[in-house]
N, C-alpha and C positions, 0 to 999 in steps of 0.2 A: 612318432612312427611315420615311417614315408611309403605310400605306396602309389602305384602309376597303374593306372587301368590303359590297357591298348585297347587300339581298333573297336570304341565302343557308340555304335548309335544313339545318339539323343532323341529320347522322345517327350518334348518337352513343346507345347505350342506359345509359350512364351520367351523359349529361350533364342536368342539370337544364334546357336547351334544346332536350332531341331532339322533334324532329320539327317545332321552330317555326321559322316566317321571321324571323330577324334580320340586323341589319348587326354587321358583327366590326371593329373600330378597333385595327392593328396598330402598334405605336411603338416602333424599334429590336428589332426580334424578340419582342418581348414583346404579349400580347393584355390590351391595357388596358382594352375598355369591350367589354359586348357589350346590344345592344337594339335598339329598333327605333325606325328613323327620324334617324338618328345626324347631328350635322351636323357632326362632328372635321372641320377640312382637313385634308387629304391630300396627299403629293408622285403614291398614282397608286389610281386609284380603278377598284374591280372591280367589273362588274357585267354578268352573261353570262346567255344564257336556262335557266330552268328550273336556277337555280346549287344546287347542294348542297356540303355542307362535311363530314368528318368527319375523324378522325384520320388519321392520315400512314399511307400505305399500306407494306406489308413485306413483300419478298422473298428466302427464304432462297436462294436456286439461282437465279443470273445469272454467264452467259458474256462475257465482253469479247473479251477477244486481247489488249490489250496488257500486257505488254509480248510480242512475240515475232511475235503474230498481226495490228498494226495495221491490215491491208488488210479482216478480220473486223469488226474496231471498237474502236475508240481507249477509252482510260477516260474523255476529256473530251465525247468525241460520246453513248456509251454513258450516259453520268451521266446528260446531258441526254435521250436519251433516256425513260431512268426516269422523270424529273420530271415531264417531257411526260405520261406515259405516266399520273402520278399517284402516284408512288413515293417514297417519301420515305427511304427505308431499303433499303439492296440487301445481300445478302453475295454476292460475286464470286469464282468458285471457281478452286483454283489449277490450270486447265488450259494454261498460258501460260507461254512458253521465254523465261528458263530457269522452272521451276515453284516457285511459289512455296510454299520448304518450309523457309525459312529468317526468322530474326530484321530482316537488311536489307534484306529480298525485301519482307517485310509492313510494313516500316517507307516501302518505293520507295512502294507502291500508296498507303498513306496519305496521303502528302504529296503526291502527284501530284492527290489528290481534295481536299485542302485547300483550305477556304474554298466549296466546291460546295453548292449550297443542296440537293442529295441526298447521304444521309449514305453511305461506303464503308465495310464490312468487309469484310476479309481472309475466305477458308477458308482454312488451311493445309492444305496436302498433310499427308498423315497421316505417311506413307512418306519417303526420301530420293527424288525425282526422281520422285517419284508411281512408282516399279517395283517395290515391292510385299515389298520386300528386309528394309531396315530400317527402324528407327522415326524417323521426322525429329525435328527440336528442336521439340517440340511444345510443351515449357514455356517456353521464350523467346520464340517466337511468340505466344504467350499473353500475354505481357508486354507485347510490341510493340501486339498489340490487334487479334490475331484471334480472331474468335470460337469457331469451331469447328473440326477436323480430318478431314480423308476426301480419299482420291484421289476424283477427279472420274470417276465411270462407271466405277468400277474397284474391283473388290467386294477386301477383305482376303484375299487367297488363302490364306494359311497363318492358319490357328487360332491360334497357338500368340502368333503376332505382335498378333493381334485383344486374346488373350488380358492378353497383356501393357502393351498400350496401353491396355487398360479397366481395368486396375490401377492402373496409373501416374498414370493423367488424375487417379484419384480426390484425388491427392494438392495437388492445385489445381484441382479442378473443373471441368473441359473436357469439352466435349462430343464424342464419337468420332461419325462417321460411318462407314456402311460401304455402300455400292453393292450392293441385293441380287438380281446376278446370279452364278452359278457358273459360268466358262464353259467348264468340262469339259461341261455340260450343251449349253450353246449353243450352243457349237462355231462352227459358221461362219455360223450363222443370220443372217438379216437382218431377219426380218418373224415377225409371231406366229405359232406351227406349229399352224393349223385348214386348212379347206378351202381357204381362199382362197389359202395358199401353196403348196397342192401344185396348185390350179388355174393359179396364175400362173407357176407353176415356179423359184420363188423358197424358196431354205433358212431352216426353220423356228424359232424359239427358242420351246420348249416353256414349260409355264405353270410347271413342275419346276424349270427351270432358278432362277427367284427364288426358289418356297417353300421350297426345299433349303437355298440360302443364308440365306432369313431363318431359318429352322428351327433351322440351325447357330450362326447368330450369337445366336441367344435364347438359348440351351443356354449361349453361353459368357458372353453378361450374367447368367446365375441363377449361377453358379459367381463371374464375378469382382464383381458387386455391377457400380457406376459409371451414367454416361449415354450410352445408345445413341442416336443417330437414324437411322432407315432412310429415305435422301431418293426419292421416286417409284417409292413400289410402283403395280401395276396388277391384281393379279388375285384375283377370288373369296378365294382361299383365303389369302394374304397377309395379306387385311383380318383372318379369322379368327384366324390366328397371331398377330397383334399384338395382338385382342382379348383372347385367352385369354394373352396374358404379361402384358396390365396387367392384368387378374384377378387374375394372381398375385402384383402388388406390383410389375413389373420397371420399372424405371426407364427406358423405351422412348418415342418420340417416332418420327412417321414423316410423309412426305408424298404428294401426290399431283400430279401434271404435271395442269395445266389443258386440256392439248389430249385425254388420256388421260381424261376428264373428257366428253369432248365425240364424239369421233372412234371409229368401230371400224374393224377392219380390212379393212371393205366398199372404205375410202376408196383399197386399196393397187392397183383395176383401174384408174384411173387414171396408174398407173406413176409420178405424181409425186413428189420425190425428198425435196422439202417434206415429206412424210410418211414420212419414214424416219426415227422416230425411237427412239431408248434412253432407256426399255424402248419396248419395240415395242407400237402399238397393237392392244390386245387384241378382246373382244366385247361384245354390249349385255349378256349377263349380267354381264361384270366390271363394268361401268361401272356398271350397277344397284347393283353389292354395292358399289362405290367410294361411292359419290353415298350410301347408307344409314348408309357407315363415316363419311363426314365429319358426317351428321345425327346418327350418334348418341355422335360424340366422337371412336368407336376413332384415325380420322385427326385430325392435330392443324392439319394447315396443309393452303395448298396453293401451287404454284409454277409462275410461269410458265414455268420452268427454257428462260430466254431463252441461245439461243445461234446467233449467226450464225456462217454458214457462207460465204466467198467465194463465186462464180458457180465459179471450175474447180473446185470440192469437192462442188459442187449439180450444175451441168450437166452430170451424165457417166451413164453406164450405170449406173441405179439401183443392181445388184450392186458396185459401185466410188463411189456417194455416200456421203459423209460423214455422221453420224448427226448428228440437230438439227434446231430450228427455233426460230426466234427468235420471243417471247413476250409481252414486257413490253406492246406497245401493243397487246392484243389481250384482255390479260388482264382488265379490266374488264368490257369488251363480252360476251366469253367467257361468263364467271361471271353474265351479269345475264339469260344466255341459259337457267338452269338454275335460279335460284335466287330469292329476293327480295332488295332492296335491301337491305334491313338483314343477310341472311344474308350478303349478297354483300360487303359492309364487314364484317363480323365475319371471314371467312375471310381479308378481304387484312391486316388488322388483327390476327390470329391468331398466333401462333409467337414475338412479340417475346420472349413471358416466358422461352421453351426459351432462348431465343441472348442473354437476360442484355443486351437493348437497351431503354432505359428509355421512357418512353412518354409524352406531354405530354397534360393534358388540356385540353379545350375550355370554359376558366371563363379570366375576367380574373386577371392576375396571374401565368397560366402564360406559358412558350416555346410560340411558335407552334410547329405542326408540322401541317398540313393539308393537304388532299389535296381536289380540287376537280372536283367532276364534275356531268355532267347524267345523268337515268337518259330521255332521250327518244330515238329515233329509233332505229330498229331500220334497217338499212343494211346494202350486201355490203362486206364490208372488203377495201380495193385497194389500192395500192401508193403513193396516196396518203396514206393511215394508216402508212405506215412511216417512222419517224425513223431506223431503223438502218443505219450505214452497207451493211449485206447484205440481202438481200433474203428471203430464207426463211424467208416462212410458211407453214405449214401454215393459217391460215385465209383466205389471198386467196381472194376469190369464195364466200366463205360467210357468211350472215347473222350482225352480231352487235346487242346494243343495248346502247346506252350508248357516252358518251365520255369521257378525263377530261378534263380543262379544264388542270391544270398542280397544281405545288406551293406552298406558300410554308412556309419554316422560318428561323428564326432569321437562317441565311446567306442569305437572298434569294427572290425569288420567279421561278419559271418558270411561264409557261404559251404553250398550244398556243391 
């Protein structure tokens, strides 16, 4: 297939093209000519307002449901939505019955996404059945072609199990994941423990409850050596701890939720359910020290940490909703609400090197892999913005700007 992107801005701070208008001449996956004024035929010719290009966007933390949860969202609606969304690369966590914590579990999900012009990686559940017991087959999985390990929202409970997975990984290179809440600490919490939950009369999860856990789990990466990632801390002092362990040499990677980014927990008097999420939305001081962590390195990525939720899991008495909120088409707009374009592409473009996913660049002769947006129009995002089969976002009715436009990789092109 041939197609020709016109008049499209590069935003690429290594490519010998950034920041100029050219046209891109694609021919069977491959980016054959790039310049301006191109007159290649074409079988479908691209050309949208205010077009930008840059590399393939990446999300390490995206929810599906299937297999187990399809009425949440299918992996073939989900994909698409990513693509739509700008997404060229997902890793899809194994929250999903039965959980995927095995060698033909990771081998189902791939082939199911076979041939999708958005690329799937597997997380493997860390654990047998993500409960926290034993260590899954984590080096078979590995093999199948997941990338990483971690129960989904479900911190390592026992040390000793942590312990032993960060030894082990070391012997093939895996990356461990670990959830950093302790929920001896959180107990039954629902919402961040400040004023606003004892005003609202909803149970608190103290800022304790993560530092404790990331505190523990640093303790036990300086003992066993290996690669930690901490996915969606949120507070103040989080950022702290993970600064001073990369000081110390630890081999630590961590994230941050896009909405955790944006949202404090002013947002929880509106009782809406959309914003009940894990970890729980913090305060503007955290979000300050978040937003500083990501400018000055300590955070490594960030993540839409997309996760639909059916309507009878959302619609019910907030103390009884389901924690989540789905991400992906929000997350551009999100981010361009806080940051600049180019910061705003570096962050979704961010992580690939942690998760060992290789990276195409924007010169002839490479694999496509692009990602295609406008940064104009600032707009309340509604329920028309939503590809996902569920509805729960947390940013309906709030301003964001920017849109993407769609994908194009190797296996095909999507756009919105």
């Amino acid at each position: 297939m041939k197609l020709l992107i016109k008049s499209a801005t590069i935003v690429d701070k290594e490519s010998d093209f950034n920041t100029k208008k050219v046209d891109i001449f694609v021919q069977d996956g491959i980016i054959k000519k790039i310049g301006t004024s191109l007159k290649e035929k074409a079988d479908k010719e691209i050309a949208k307002e205010n077009l930008h290009v840059s590399r393939g966007w990446f999300d390490s933390s995206v929810s599906f449901g299937e297999p187990g949860f399809e009425e949440r969202e299918t992996i073939a609606n989900g994909l698409d939505t990513a693509g739509k969304s700008g997404f060229t690369t997902v890793c899809v966590n194994p929250n999903t019955s039965p959980v995927i914590d095995n060698n033909s579990a990771v081998n189902s999900m791939i082939s199911k996404a076979a041939n999708h012009p958005v690329k799937l990686l597997p997380t493997g559940a860390l654990t047998v059945k993500a409960e926290g017991l034993d260590l899954a087959e984590i080096y078979d999985m590995k093999q199948a072609g997941a990338t990483s390990f971690g129960d989904y929202k479900s911190a390592v409970r026992n040390p000793n199990l942590l312990k032993i997975a960060l030894q082990y990984a070391q012997n093939f290179d895996a990356l461990v994941q670990s959830f950093p809440q302790e929920n001896k600490i959180a107990g039954s919490g629902q919402v961040n423990e400040h004023h606003n939950s004892t005003a609202l009369g909803l149970k608190g999860i103290p800022n304790l409850a993560e530092e404790l856990q990331i505190a523990r789990d640093l303790y036990i990466l300086e003992y066993t050596g290996g690669k930690l990632h901490i996915p969606t801390i949120s507070t103040e002092k989080s950022v702290k701890l993970i600064k001073d362990a990369k000081k110390k040499g630890l081999d630590v990677t961590c994230s941050v939720a896009i909405h955790n980014l944006i949202f404090t927990d002013e947002l929880l008097k509106e009782f809406d359910t959309s914003s009940k999420v894990l970890p729980p939305l913090r305060t503007s001081k955290d979000i300050k020290a978040l937003i500083k962590g990501i400018k000055d390195g300590t955070i490594d990525m960030v993540t839409s940490d997309h996760q639909p939720i059916d309507i009878e899991h959302k619609k019910v008495e907030f103390e009884n909703a389901s924690y989540g909120t789905i991400g992906l088409e929000s997350a551009f707009g999100a981010l361009m609400n806080i940051f600049s374009t180019e910061e705003t592409i570096a962050l979704l473009t961010s992580g690939k090197n942690r998760f060992k996913i290789s990276d195409s660049e924007i010169k002839e002769g490479e694999k496509v892999n692009l990602s295609l947006f406008t940064t104009h129009d600032l707009y309340n995002f509604s329920e028309e913005n939503i590809f996902s089969t569920s509805r729960n976002s947390i940013f309906l009715g709030h301003k964001i700007k920017g849109k993407a436009y769609g994908v194009i990789t190797e296996n095909g092109l999507i756009t919105y």
